[in-house]
N, C-alpha and C positions, 0 to 999 in steps of 0.2 A: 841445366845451367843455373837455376835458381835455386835448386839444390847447395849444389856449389859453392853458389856464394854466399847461403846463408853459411857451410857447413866454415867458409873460410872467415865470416865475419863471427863463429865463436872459436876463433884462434885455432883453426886446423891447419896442417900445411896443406898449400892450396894442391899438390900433386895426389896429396891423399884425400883429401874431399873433392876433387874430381874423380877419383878411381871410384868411391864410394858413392858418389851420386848417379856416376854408369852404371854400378853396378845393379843399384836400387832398382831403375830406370828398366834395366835389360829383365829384372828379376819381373815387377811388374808386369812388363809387355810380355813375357813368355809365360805366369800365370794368367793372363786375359786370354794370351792365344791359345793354352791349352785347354781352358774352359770353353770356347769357342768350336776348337774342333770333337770338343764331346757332344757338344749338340748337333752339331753340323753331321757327326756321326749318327748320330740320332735319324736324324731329317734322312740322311741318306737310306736309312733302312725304312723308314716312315715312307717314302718316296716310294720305294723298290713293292711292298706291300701293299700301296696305294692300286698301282700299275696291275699287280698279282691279285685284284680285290680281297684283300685280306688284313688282319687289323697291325701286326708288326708290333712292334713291343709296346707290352703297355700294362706289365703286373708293376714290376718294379718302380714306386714313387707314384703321383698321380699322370696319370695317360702315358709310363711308364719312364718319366724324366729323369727318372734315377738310372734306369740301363746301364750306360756307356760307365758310370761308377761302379755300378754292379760287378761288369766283367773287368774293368783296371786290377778291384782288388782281387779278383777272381786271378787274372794273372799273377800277380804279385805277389799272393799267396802259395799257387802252383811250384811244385819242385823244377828247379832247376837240370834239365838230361843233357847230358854232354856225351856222345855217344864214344866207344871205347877207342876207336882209330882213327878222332876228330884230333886236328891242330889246334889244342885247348886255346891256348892262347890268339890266336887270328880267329878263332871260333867266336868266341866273348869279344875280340874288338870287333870285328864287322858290324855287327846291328849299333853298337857306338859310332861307330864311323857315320854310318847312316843317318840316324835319328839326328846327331852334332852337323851334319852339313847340311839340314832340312830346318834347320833352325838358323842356321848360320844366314841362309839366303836371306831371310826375314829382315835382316842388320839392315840393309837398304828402301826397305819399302815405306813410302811415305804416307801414314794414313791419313792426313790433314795437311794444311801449310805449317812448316816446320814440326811438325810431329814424327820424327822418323827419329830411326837410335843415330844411323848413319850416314847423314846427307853428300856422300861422298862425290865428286866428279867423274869416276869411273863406276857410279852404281851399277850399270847393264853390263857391265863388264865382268865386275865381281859376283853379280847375280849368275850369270850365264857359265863363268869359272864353278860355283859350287854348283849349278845343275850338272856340271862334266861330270863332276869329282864324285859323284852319288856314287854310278858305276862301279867304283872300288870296292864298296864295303858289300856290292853284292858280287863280284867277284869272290871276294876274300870267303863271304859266306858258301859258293856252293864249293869253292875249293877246298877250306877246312871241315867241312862235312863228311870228306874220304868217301863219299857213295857218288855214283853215275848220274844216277839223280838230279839230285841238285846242281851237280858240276853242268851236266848237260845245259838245262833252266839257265843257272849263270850266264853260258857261253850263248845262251838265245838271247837273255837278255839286254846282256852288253852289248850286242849286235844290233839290236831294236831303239836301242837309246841314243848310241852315236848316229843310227842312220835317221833321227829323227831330230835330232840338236843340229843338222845339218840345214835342214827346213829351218828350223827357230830361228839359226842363228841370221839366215838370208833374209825373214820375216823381220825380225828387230833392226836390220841394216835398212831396209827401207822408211822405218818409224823415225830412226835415227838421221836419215836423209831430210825428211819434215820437220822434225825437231830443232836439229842442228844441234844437240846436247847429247850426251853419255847420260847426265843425270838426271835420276826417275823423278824429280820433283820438277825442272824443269819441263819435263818432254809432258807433265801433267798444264804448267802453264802457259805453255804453247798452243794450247787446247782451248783455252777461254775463250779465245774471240774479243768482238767489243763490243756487239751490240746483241742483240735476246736471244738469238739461237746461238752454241756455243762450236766451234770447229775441231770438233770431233774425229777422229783420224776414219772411223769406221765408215763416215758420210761423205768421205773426198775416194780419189781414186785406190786407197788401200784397203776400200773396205773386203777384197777376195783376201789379203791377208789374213783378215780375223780367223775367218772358216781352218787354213791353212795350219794357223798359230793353234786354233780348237782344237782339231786332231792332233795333230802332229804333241799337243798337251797330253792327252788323251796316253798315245804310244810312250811318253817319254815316262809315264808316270805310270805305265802298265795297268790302263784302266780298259776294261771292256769296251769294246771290242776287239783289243788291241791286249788282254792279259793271257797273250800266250806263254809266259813263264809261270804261270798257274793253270795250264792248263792238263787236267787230271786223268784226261787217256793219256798221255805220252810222260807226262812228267811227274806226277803223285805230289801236286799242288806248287812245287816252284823250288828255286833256292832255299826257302827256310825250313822245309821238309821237316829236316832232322832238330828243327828249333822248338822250345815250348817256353810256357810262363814269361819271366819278365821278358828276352832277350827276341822273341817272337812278338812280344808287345811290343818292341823299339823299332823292330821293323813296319809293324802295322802304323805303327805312331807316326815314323816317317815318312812312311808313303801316304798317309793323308794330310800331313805340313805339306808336301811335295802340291799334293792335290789344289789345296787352297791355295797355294801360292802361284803356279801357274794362274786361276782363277783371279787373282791380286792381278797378274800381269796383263791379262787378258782387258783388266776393267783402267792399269794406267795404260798402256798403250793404244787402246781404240777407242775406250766411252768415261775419258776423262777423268781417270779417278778419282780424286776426293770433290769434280764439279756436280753442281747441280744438269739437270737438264736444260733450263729454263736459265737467261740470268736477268728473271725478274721475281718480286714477291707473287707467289709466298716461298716458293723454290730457294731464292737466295738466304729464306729465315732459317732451313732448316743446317746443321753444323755439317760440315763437310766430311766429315769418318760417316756420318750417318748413309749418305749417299755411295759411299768407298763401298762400305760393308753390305746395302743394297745390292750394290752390281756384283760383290763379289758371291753374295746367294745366290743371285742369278746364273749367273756361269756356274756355283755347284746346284744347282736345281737342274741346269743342263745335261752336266756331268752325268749327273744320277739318271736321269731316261734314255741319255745313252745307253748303261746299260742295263736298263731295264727292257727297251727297245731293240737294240741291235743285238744280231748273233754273231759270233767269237768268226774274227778271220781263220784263213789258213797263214800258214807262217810266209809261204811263198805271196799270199796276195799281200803279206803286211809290208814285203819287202819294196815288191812291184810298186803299190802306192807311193813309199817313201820316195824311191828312185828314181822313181818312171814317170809320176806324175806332181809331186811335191816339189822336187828339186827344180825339173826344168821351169815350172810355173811360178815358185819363188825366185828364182836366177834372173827370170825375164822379167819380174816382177820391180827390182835392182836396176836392171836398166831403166824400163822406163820412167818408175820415179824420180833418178836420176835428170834423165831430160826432160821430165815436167818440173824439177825444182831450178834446174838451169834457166830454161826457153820459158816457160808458158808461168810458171807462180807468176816471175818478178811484173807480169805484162796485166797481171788480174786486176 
């Protein structure tokens, strides 16, 4: 906004120095967030090695900080293979599709007070809309690949997502019950409190949500234990099989925006996102992204010993969880909140 207005106090029209101060604005925050998830990449193999007692990258730069640059240009250098009975076209948008709706979610997250691109009123909403919509560009992907393969992969995948955004979305309905807001900045100030311990959603009765919201993260973002569309006896590594160089980078790239951002969500819905712990000194000195971006390690330092830790479901038990014990457990979850924001808050 300040942009803005300087760009309109040297005589710009004001609809075009607003377009250009968003534009600034979006450009910055999406080079921070792609340097962020190189390292974060990093960490997560540094993680997985640690577990493996073993040293994990570390030629490339000093203690190998270069890596994650290494293999970008490494892809992007890589030729291009479009295989000869692929739907060229829906071939080449898919991983765009993907990677542009793993960003797009980002538009809503507030790293600070007022630091967000898009402080929207329906932010969980729009959030929750581009997590649906991922789904497509991996459809599109194993269908224009023309082999069984990937097609198969696809059709597990989408299967794994929807039955697990089902969980989410009964999870964020209970937050939202607490909240009494749609938007992610609010359901963050809701969270304050007023006196030194802060009211946390994790430390009242939704803390079984967290766990619930973790996996069910986990599934929707095809992460270990749960990346049975990678899984290399039945499937020869997923939908992007027949992908390489940049367009297999777009996919990798997206599913780990996907990763942090669940992560992002995990840290505003339960453990107060941009709050301190504490809301006394020295806690309240420290800036509020610093705390966001804390918790949001935490959750991928999680991430990461999952699976380093756990072994890969069967596909039938990934269903069962979702269905069988997810749903009903979030459902009941819905009610009860419900009569505890009715009967029991207003009496506290």
């Amino acid at each position: 906004m300040q942009l803005a207005n300087f760009l309109s106090g040297l005589g710009w029209n004001h609809s075009l120095a607003w377009f250009v101060s968003q534009f600034v604005l979006i450009l910055i925050f999406d080079v921070v967030l792609l340097v962020m998830i190189a390292y974060l990449l990093l960490a997560d193999r540094k993680i997985w090695a640690a577990v493996q007692m073993r040293r994990g990258p570390n030629v490339v730069g000093p203690f190998g900080l270069l890596q994650t640059f290494a293999d970008l240009f490494k892809f992007l250098f890589k030729e291009v293979i479009i295989p000869a009975g692929a739907n060229k076209v829906i071939f080449m948008i898919a991983p765009l599709i993907t990677v542009t709706l793993a960003f797009a979610g980002w538009a809503v997250v507030p790293m600070q007070e007022h630091w967000v691109v898009s402080d929207i009123n329906v932010g969980i909403l729009y959030l929750f809309a581009m997590s649906s919509l991922g789904v497509y560009g991996i459809i599109m992907a194993g269908w224009a690949s023309n082999s069984k393969y990937p097609f198969l992969s696809a059709l597990r995948a989408a299967a794994q997502m929807v039955s697990y955004e089902v969980s989410i979305g009964f999870v964020i309905i209970t937050v939202l019950l607490f909240a009494g807001s749609l938007n992610l900045s609010d359901i963050v100030r809701a969270q304050a409190g007023t006196g030194i311990l802060p009211h946390w959603y994790v430390f009242s009765i939704l803390f079984p949500m967290l766990p619930i919201f973790f996996v069910s993260a986990l599934a929707e973002t095809n992460r270990p234990p749960f990346d049975l569309v990678e899984a290399e006896s039945e499937l020869v590594a997923g939908f992007f099989v027949e992908y390489s160089s940049t367009p297999f980078l777009l996919f990798f790239l997206g599913e780990y925006l996907s990763i942090v951002l669940m992560c992002a969500m995990c840290s505003i819905l339960f453990l107060g996102g941009w709050l301190p712990p504490l809301n006394i000194a020295p806690f309240t000195w420290v800036p509020g992204i610093i705390w966001f971006l804390l918790k949001i390690c935490f959750f991928f330092f999680m991430f990461a010993m999952v699976k380093a830790m756990v072994p890969r479901y069967r596909y039938d038990q990934l269903m069962r969880l979702g269905w069988k014990v997810f749903l009903p457990t979030s459902l009941l979850w819905v009610v009860l909140t419900a009569g505890w924001v009715l009967f029991v808050r207003p009496h506290l």
